[in-house]
C-alpha positions, 0 to 999 in steps of 0.5 A: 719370709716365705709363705707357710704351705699346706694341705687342708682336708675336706672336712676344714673347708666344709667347716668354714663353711659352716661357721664364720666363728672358727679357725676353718673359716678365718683360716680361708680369710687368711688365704684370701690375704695370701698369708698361706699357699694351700697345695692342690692336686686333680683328686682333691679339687674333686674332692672339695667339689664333690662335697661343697656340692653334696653336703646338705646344710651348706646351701651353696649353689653349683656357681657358689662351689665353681667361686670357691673352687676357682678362689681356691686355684686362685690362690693355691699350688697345683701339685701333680701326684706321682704314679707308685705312692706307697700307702701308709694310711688304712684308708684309702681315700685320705692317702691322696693327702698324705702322698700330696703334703709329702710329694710337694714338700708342704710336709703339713695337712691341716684337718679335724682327722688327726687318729687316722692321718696318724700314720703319716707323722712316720713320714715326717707330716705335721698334722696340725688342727686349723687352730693349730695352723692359724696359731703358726700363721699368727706367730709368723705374721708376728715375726 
């Protein structure tokens, strides 16, 4: 049985941070298992660095951001994004994650951002809110 791979947008890291109570945050535990590969490019670890680092609330220190970061190329897949990416979002900062699902043939991006990750089920993108995800891990698991 192969491994469930997908893109997780900022905004679900930022939420398990926020709670222990949601999907975002037993979704992170189950990558800790190794249930799941999360895809990473340069741009979306800068991302998740730039946030975890700037987000009032969270109360994470720069070593605590640099432990998740590194726990997150731990156990995730690096994919470099190709030159010439046709846009399909009106938004310029999420195609990263679109080009990234697409390019590694993840073809998943779990996020909270479904209205405007829209464009990219043309391409054949599953968008799935973390709830969504975790219920596909839980029947994988069960299979």
């Amino acid at each position: 049985m192969s491994l469930l791979r997908a893109v997780m947008d900022t905004n679900v890291l930022v939420a398990a941070f926020r709670s222990r109570q949601g999907a975002s945050f037993e979704l992170l535990r189950r990558l800790r298992r190794g249930e799941w590969s999360v895809m990473l490019s340069n741009h979306l670890l800068y991302e998740y660095e730039e946030l975890l680092k700037h987000e009032g609330g969270l109360h994470l220190s720069e070593s605590d951001v640099d432990n998740i970061l590194n726990f997150l190329c731990a156990r995730g897949e690096e994919w470099p994004l190709a030159p010439g990416w046709t846009p399909v979002l009106s938004d310029a900062d999420d195609e990263p994650l679109v080009q990234l699902a697409h390019e590694s043939g993840a073809m998943r991006i779990i996020s909270f951002n479904m209205r405007h990750l829209a464009p990219a089920e043309t391409l054949g993108i599953h968008l799935l809110k973390p709830s969504g995800f975790l219920d596909m891990l839980k029947a994988q698991s069960e299979s």
